[in-house]
Every structure is written in structure tokens, then in C-alpha cells.
mmCIF file of the C-alpha atoms, coordinates in Angstrom:
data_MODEL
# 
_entry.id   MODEL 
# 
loop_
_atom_site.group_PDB 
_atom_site.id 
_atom_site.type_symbol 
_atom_site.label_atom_id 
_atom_site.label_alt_id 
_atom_site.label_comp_id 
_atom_site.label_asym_id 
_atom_site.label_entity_id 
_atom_site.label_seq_id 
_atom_site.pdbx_PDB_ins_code 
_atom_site.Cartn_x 
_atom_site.Cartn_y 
_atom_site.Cartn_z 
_atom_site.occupancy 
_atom_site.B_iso_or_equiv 
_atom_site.pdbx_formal_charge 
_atom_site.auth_seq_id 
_atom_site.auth_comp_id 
_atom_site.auth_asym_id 
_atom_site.auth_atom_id 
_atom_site.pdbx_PDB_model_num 
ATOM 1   C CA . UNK A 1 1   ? -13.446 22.343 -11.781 1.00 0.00 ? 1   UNK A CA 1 
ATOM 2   C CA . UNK A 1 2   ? -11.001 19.523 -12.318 1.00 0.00 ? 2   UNK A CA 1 
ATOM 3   C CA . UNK A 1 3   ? -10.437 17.410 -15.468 1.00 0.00 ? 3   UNK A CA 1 
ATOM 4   C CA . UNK A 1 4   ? -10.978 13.795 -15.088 1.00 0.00 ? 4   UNK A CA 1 
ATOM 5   C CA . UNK A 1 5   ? -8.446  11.491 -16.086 1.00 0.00 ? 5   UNK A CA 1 
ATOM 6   C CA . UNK A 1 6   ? -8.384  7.652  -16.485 1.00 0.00 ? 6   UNK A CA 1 
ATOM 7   C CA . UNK A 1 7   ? -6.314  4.500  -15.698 1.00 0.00 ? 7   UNK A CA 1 
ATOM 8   C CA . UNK A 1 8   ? -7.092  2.019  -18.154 1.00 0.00 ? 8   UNK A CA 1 
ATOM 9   C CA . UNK A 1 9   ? -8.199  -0.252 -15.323 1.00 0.00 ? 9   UNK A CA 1 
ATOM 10  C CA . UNK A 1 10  ? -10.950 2.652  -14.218 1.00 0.00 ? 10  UNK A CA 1 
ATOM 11  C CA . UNK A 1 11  ? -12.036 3.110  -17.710 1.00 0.00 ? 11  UNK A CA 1 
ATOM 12  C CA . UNK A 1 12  ? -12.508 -0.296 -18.003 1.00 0.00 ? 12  UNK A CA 1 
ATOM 13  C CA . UNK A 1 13  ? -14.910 -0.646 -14.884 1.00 0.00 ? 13  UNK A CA 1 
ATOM 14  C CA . UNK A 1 14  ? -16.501 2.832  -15.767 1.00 0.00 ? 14  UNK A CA 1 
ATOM 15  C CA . UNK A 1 15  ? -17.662 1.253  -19.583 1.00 0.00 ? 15  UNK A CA 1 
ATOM 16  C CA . UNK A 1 16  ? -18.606 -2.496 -18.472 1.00 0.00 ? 16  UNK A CA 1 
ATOM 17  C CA . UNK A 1 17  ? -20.490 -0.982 -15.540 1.00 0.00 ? 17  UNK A CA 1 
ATOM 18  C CA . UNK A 1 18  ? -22.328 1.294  -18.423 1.00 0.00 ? 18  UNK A CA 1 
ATOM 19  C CA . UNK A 1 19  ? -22.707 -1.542 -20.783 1.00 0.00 ? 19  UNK A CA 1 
ATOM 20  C CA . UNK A 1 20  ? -24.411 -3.434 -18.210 1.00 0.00 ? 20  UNK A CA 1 
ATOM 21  C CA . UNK A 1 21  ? -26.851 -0.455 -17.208 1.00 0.00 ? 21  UNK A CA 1 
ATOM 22  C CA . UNK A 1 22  ? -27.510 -0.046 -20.892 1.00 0.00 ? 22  UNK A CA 1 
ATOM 23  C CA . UNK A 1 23  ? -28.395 -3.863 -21.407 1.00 0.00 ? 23  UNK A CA 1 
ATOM 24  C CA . UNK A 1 24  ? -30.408 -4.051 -18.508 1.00 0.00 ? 24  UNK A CA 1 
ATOM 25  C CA . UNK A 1 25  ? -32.321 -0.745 -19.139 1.00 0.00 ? 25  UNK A CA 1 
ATOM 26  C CA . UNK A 1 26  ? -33.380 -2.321 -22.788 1.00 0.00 ? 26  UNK A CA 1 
ATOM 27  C CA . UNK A 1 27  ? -34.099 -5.356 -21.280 1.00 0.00 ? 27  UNK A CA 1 
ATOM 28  C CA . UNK A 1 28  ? -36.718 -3.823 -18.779 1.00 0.00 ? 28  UNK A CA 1 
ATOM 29  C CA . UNK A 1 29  ? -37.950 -1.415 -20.983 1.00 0.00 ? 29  UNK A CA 1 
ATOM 30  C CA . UNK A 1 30  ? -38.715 -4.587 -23.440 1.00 0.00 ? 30  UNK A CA 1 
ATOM 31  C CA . UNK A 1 31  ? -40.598 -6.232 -20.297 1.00 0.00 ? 31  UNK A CA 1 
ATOM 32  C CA . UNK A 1 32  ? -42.530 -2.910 -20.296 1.00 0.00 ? 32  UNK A CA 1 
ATOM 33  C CA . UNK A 1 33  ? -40.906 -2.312 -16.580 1.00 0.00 ? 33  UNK A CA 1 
ATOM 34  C CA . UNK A 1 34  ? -40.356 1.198  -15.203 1.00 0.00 ? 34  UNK A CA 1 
ATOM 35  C CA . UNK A 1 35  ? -38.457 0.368  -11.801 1.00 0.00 ? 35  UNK A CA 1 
ATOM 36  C CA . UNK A 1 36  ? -35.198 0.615  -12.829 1.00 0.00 ? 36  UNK A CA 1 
ATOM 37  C CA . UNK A 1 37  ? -32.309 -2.291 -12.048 1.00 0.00 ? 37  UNK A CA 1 
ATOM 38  C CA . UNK A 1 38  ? -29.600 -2.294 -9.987  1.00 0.00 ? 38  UNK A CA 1 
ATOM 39  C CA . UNK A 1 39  ? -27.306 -2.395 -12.536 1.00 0.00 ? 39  UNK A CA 1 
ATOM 40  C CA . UNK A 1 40  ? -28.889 0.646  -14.088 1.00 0.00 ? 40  UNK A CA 1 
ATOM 41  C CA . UNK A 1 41  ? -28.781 2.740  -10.244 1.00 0.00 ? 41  UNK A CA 1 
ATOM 42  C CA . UNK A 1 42  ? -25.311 0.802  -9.594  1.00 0.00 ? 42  UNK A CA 1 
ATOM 43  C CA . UNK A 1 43  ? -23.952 2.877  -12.848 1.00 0.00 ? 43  UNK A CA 1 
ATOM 44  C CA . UNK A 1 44  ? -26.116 6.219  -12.119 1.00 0.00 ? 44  UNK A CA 1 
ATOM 45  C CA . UNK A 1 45  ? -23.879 6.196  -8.764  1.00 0.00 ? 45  UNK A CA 1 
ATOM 46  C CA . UNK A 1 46  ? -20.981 5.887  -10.111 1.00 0.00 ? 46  UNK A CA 1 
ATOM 47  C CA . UNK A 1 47  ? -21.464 8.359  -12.800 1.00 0.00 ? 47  UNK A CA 1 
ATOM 48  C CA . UNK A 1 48  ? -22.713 10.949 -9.718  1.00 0.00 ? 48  UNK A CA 1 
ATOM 49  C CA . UNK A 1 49  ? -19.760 10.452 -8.046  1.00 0.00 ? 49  UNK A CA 1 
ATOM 50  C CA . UNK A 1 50  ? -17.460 11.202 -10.537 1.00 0.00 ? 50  UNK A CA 1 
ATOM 51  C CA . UNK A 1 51  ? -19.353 14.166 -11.534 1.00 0.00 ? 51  UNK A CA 1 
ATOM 52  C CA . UNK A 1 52  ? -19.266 15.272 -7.770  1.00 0.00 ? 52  UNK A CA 1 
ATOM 53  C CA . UNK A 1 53  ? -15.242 14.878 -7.852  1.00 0.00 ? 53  UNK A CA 1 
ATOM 54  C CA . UNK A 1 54  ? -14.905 16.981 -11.118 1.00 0.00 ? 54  UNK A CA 1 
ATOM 55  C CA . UNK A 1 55  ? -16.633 20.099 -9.299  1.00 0.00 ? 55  UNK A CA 1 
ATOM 56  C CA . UNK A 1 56  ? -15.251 19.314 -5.858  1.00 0.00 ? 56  UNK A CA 1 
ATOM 57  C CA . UNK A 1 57  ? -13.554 16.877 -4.291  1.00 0.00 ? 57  UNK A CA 1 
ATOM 58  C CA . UNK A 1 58  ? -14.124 17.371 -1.114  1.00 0.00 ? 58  UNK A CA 1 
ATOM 59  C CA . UNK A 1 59  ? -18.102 17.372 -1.189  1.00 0.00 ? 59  UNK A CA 1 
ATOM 60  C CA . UNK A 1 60  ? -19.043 16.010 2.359   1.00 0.00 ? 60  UNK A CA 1 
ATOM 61  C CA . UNK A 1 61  ? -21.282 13.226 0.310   1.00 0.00 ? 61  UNK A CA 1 
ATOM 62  C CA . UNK A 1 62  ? -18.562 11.400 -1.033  1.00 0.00 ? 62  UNK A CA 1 
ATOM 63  C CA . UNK A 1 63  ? -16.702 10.622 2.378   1.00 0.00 ? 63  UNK A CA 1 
ATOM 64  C CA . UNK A 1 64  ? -13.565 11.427 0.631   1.00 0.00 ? 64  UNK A CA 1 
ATOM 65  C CA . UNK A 1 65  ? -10.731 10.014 2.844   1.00 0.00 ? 65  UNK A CA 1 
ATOM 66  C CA . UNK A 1 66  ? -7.234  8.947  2.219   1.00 0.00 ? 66  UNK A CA 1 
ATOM 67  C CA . UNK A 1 67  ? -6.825  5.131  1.337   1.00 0.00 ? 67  UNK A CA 1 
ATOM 68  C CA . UNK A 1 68  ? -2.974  3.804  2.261   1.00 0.00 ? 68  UNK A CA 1 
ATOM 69  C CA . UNK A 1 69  ? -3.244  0.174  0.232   1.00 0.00 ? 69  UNK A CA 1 
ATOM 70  C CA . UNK A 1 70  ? -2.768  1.401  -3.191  1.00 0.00 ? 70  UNK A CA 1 
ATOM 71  C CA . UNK A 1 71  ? 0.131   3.835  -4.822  1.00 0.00 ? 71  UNK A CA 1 
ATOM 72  C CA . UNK A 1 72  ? -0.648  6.370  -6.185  1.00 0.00 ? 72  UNK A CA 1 
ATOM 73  C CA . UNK A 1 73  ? 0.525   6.144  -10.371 1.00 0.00 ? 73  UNK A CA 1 
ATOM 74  C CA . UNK A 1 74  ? 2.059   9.275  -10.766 1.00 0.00 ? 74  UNK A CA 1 
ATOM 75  C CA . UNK A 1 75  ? 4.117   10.493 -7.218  1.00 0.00 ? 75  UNK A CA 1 
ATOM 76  C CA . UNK A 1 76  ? 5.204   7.435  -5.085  1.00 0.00 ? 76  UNK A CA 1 
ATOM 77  C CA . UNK A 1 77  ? 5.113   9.629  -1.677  1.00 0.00 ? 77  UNK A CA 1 
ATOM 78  C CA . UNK A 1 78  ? 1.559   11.219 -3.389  1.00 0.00 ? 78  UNK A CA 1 
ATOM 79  C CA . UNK A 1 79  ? -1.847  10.341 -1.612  1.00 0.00 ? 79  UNK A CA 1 
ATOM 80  C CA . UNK A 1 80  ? -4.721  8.203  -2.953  1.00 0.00 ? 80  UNK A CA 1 
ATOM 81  C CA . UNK A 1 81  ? -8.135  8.818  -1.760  1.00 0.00 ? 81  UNK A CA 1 
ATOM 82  C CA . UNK A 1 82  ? -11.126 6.853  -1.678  1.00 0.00 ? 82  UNK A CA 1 
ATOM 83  C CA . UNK A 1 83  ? -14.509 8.244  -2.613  1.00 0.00 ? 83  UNK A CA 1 
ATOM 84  C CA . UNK A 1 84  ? -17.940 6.419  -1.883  1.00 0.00 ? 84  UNK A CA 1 
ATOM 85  C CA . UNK A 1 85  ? -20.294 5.771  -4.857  1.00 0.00 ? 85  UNK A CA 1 
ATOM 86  C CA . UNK A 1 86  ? -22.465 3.846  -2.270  1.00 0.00 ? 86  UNK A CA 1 
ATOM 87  C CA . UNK A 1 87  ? -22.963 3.371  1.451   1.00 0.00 ? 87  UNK A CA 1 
ATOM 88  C CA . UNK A 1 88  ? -24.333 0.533  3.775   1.00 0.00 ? 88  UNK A CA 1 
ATOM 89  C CA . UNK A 1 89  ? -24.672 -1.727 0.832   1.00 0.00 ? 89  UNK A CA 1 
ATOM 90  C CA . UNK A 1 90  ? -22.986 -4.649 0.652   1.00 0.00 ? 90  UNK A CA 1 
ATOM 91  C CA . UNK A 1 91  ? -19.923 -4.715 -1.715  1.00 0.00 ? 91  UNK A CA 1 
ATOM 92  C CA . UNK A 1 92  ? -20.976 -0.655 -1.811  1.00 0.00 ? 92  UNK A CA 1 
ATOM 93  C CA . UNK A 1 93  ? -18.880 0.498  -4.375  1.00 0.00 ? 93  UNK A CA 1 
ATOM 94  C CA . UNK A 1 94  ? -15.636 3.377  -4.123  1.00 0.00 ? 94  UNK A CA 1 
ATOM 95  C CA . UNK A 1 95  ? -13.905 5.613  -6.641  1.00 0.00 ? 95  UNK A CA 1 
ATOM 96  C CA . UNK A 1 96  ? -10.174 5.134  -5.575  1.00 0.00 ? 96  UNK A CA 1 
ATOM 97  C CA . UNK A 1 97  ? -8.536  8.736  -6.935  1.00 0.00 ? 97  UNK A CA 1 
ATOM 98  C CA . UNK A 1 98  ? -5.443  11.050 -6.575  1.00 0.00 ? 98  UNK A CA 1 
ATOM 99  C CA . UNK A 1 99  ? -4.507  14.738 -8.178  1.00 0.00 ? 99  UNK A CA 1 
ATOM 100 C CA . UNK A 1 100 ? -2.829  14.746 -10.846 1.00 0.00 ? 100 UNK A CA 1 
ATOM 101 C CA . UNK A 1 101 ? -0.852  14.413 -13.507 1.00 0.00 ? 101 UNK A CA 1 
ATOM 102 C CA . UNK A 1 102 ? -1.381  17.522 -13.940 1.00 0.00 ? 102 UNK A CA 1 
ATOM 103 C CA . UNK A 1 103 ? -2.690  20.793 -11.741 1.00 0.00 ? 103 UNK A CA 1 
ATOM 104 C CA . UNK A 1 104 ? -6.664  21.258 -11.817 1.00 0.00 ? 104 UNK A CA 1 
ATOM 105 C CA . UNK A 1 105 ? -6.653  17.414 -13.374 1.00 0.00 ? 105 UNK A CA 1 
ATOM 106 C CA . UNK A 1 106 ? -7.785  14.001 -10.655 1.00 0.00 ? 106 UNK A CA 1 
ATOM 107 C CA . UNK A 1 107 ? -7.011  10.785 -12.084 1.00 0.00 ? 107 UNK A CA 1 
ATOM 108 C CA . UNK A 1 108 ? -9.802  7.869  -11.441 1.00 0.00 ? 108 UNK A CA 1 
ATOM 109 C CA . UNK A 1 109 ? -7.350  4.371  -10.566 1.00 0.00 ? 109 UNK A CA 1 
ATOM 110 C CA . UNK A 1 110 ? -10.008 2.160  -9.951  1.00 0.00 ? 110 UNK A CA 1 
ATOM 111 C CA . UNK A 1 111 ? -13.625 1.867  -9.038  1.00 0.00 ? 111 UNK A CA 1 
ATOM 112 C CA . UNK A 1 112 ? -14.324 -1.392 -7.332  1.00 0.00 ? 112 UNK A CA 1 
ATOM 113 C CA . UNK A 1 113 ? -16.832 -3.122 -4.931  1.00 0.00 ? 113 UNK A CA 1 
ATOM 114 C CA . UNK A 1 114 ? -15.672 -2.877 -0.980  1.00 0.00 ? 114 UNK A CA 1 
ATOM 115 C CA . UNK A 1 115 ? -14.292 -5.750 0.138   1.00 0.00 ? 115 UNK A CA 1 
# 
């Protein structure tokens, strides 16, 4: 089991993509809806996927695999990987990741729509 770790940039996705889930879950609750949003699925993927990289990173449903365009924050010569939230969406969204700072810890960098 790892402990998750945040860049302030990650955090920042992880609570606006929660604030919006939370918004639009009153909002269709008010409406008297029960299909949930995309927003509120968008944010129950994300949340799955980290979960997923706290018990194992290399869980075949993430598609873990090593992503070259960003540095990693803590080791220069480290790896980053990316991890798939979603798949065959458009703009499906990743969990960009690496180990560390510490042993048994995996800091999130970003979580971001595909381009």
C-alpha cells in the first residue's frame, strides 16, 4: 500500500473536479434526476484511479506506462508514469505520477484531459 502524495497543481484538479461533481450531484438531485452527470462519473474515475494506484500501481486497468514529456519533481533522471482514469473518450482523462519522495509513498503531478 503506498501513501499518496500531492503537487499543488494535482490537488488543485483533484478538489475543482470534486466541487464540480458535488454541484452537479445537488443540482440533479434538486431536478429529482437519478442518472448521474458526467461531471459526477468524470470525478468517480478519477477518485478510482487513485485508489487503484495506492494498492497497486501496476493494476493492468490503469494502463500504467511511462510518460517522457514531464520531469519528474523529485529525481531529474526519475520516471513519470501516466495512469488512465478514462479510455476511448475524448479528452479521456490521465493521472500523471512518479514514486516518491519517499519509499512506499507515489506522488500525483497532475491529472489532466488527453490532448
Amino acid at each position: 500500500m503506498f501513501q499518496i502524495k500531492w503537487t499543488e497543481i494535482a490537488q488543485q484538479a483533484y478538489s475543482q473536479l470534486n466541487k464540480d461533481a458535488e454541484a452537479k450531484q445537488a443540482a440533479r438531485k434538486r431536478k429529482g434526476k437519478s442518472k448521474s452527470t458526467t461531471a459526477e462519473g468524470l470525478f468517480k474515475q478519477v477518485k478510482k484511479t487513485i485508489n487503484l494506484l495506492a494498492n497497486d500501481p501496476k493494476h493492468p486497468g490503469l494502463n500504467t506506462h511511462e510518460y517522457v514529456s514531464l520531469e519528474h519533481p523529485y529525481e531529474k533522471k526519475a520516471k513519470v508514469f501516466e495512469a488512465y482514469a478514462q479510455n476511448q473518450t475524448p479528452g479521456a482523462y490521465r493521472v500523471f505520477w512518479c514514486y516518491g519522495p519517499n519509499k512506499s509513498q507515489i506522488t500525483i503531478i497532475a491529472i489532466t484531459p488527453h490532448p
